[in-house]
N, C-alpha and C positions, 0 to 999 in steps of 0.2 A: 773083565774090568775095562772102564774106561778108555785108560791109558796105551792099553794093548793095541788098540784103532786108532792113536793118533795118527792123523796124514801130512803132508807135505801143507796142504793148504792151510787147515786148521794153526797149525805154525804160526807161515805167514800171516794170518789174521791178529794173532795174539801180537807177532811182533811188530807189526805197523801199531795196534792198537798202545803197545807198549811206549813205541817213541812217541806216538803225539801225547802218552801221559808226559815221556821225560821233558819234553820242554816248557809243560807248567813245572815241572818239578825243579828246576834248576837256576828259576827266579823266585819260588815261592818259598824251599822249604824255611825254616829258619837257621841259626848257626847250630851248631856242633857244639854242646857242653863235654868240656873235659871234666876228666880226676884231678881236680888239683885241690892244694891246701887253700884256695880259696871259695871253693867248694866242695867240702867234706860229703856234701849230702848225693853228687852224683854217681847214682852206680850201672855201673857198665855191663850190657845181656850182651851174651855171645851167641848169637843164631844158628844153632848146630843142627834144624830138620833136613837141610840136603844132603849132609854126610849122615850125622848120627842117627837120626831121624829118619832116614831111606833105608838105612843099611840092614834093617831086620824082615823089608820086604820081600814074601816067595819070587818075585821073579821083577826083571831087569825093571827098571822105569829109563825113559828113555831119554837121552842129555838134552835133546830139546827141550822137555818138560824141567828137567831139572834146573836147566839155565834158565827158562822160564821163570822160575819161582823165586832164584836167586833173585833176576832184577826185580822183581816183585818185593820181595824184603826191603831191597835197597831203594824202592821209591817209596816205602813205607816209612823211612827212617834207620831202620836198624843198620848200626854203621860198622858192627863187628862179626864177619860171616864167614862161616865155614864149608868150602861151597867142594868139596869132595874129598877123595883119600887116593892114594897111588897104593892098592895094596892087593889081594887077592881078588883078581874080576869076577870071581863068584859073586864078591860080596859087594864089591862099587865098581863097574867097568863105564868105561867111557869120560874118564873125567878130564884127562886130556879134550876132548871134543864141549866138555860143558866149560871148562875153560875158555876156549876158544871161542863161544857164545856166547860169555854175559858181558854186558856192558860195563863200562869203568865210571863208576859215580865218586863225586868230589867228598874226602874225609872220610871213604868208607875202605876199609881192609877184608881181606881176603886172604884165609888162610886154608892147606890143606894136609892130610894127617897121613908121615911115611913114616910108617916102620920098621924101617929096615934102609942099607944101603942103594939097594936097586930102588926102591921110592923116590927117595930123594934124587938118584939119577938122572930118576925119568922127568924130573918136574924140572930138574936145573936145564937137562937137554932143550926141553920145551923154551924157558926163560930164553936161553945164551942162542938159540934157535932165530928166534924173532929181534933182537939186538944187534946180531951180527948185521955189519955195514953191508956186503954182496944180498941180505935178506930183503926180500920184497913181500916179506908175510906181514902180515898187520900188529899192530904195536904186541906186545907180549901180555899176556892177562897180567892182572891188579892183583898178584899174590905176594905177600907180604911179610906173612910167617909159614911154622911151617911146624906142626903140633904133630908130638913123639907118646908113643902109652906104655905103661906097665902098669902093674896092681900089686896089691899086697900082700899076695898068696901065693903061693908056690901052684897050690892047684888052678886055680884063676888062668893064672900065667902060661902053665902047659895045657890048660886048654885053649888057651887064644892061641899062644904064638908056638905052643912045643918046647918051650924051653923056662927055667925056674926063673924066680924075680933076678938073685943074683944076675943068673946068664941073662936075660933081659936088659938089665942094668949095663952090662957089657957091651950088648949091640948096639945099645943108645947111645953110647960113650961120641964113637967117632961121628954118629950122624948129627948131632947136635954139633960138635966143634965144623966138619963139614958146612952145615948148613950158616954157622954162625960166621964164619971165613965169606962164605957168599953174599953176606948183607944180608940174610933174613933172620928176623924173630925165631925164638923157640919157645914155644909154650910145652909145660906137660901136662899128662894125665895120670891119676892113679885111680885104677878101678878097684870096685869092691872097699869104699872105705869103713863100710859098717858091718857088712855082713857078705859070707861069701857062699853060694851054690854049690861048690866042694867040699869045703873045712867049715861053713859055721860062723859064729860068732868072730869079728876080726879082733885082734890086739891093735889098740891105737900106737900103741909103740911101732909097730909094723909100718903104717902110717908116716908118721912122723919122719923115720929114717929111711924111707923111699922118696918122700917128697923133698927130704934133707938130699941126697945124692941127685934127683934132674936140679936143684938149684945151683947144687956143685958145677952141673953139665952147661951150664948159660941159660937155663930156663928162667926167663924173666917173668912166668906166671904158673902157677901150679893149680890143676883144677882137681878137685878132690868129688871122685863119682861114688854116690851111694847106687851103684849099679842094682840091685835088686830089691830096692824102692821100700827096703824094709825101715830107712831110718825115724827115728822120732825126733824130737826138740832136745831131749836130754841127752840121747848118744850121739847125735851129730854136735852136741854142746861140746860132752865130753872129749869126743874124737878132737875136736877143733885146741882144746886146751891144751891137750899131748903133742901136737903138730905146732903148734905156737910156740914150744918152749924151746925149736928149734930152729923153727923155720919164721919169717916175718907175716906178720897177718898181712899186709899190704902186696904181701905175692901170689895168697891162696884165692882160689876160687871156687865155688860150689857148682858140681853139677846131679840134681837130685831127680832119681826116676820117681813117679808119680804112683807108683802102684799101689799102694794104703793108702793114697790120697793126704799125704804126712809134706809134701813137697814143698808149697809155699808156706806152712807154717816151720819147716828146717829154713827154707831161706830168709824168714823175719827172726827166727832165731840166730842164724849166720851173720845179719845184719845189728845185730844188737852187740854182738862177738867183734865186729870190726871190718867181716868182708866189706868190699866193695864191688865183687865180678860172681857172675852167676851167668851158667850154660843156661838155655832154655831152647825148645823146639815150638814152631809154630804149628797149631793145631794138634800139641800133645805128640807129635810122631816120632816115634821109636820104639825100642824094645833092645835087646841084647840076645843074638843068636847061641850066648854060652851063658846065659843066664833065664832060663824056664823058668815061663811066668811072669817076670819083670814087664813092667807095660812102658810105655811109652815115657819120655820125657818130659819134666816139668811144663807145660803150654806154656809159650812167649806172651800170647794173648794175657792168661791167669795172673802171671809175675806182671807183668804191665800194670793189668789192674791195679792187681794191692797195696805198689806203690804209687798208683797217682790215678787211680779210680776213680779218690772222692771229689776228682776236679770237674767230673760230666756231669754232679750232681744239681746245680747250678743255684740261687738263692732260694733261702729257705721259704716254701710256699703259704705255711699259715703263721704269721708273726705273731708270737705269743709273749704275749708284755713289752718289755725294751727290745730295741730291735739288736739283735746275738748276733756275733760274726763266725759264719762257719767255719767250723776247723777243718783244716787241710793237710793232707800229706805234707809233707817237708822233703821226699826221693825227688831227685831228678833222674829223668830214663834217656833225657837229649831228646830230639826232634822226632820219636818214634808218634804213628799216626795209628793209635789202637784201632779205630775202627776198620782203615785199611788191613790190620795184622786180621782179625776177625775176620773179613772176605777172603783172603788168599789162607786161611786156614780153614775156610769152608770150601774154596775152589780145590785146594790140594785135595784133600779128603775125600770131595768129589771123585776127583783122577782117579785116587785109589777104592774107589768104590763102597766109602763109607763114611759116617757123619763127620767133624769132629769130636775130640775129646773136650776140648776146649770150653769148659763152664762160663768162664766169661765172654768169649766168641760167639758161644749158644744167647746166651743172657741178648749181649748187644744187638744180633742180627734179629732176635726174637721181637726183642723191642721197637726197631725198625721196619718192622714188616707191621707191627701191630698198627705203628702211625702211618703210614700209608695207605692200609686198611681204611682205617678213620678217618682220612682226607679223600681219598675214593670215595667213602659213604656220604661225606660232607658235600662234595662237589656233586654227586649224583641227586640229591634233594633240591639245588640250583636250578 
């Protein structure tokens, strides 16, 4: 694979090429929409391909690449990132080092996923490391929060971490009050909300009262993972209803794996329910090492699309009677640059030595190539 050969130089290259991007980018982009009751309609993607989305790869990708891609996100717009995990280096090593590589971009957060006490250790060491006054290391990385998991299943749970949801619920306990005492966010996750790879069919009740106990814990947002991509419109409805009756819809968030290709039609279902926040990976990347089968993660590029697509479609071409005014989405996604998500989830992909998943990434680049084609042919008849 690609990646495997990166060198020192190749780096270099990227990252010079990267700063002369950042200095149009920090006069050009536009503001930051928030969530607020003045606009109902913005909804917030959380960019999970360098954690979530790396994490089911056979072998290392290396922090260069991966701080790489971060700031690549972040000059794309996406302003909510997940840029690694403090957990088993099997599975994410070096994220101390990818920290220490991406750049800090204005109104964008950065958060990373410990499950346990030693995670969060390691990340506060790093933090209180660069802070201290005798410190001559460079400012501390833009980390922000700091996102805890469990699932709904007994089996789920001792296959991830060894231990049942209860006992899970337990180790969260102090790392969440911990982490909240330090000034950072606590996001949770609960995997397996539809359907589980051990036990089967989930009980929404189950649901419900896990995502009720991290709110208990300080978790100011609850992301609810259809981990093995089996969910439809009507169970992730259902799920959603059970979980509502406890928990506030304005806290939950959807993160749907793609595998039945069911994803973006759960998240316009999600959306009609009340969400506002949905996980999504650039270029589709992911999967789940305890869940066989499960593909990849909702694409950033897809969810982009479908909320605010129909805005590249531009005035209607053949005016048919009175002149129509085209209907348009009503989503706001903030300052994100689909077309950029579309190259760096064709660059990533690359790396790892394969297309993207990405349909509407496919769609846009296809598109592009085809009109350059056509102005190549144009100008060669000149």
């Amino acid at each position: 694979m690609f990646y495997l050969s990166v060198n020192s130089s190749c780096i270099r290259v990227l990252r010079s090429t990267l700063k002369t991007t950042l200095k149009s980018f920090s006069t050009s982009q536009p503001t930051l929409s928030t969530a607020s009751s003045t606009n109902p309609n913005f909804v917030k993607i959380v960019e999970v391909g360098p954690r979530d989305g790396l994490q089911n790869e056979p072998k290392p990708i290396p922090p260069p690449i991966k701080a790489e891609l971060i700031n690549r996100l972040a000059i794309a717009g996406m302003r909510n990132i997940e840029a690694g995990s403090f957990v088993s280096p099997k599975w994410m090593a070096g994220t101390a080092e990818v920290l220490a590589l991406i750049d800090s971009f204005p109104k964008t957060g950065y958060s990373v996923l410990v499950p346990n006490q030693k995670g969060l250790h390691d990340l506060l060491e790093i933090l209180s490391t660069s802070t201290s006054p005798n410190s001559h290391a460079k400012p501390p990385p833009p980390v922000t929060e700091v996102a805890i998991f469990t699932s709904a299943t007994d089996g789920f749970s001792l296959a991830n971490t060894n231990v049942s949801v209860s006992g899970s619920l337990e180790r969260l306990a102090p790392v969440a009050r911990r982490a909240l005492d330090a000034g950072l966010k606590v996001r949770g996750y609960v995997s397996v909300v539809v359907t589980c790879p051990f036990s089967g069919r989930v009980d929404p009740r189950r649901v419900r009262d896990v995502s009720r106990e991290l709110v208990q814990m300080g978790c100011y947002e609850v992301s609810l993972g259809d981990t093995t991509g089996a969910g439809t419109p009507a169970s992730i409805l259902g799920m959603l209803e059970e979980v509502a009756k406890e928990v506030d819809i304005g806290i939950l968030a959807g993160h749907f794996h793609d595998t039945n290709g069911t994803a973006t039609a759960n998240i316009m279902t999600a959306l009609d329910f009340g969400l506002r926040t949905f996980d999504a990976s650039v270029g589709g990347l992911g999967g789940c090492p305890y869940s066989p089968g499960a593909t990849g993660n909702v694409a950033t590029e897809d969810v982009v699309y479908a909320l605010t697509g129909d805005r590249l479609f531009g005035d209607i071409g053949e005016p048919y009677g009175k002149p129509a005014k085209a209907v348009q989405s009503r989503w706001d996604v903030g300052p994100v640059d689909l077309v950029r998500l579309a190259e760096i989830g064709a660059w990533i992909s690359g790396v790892l030595g394969r297309e993207t998943t990405s349909r509407a990434g496919k769609a846009l680049l296809a598109r592009r190539k085809r009109e350059e084609d056509r102005k190549r042919k144009e100008g060669a008849k000149l």
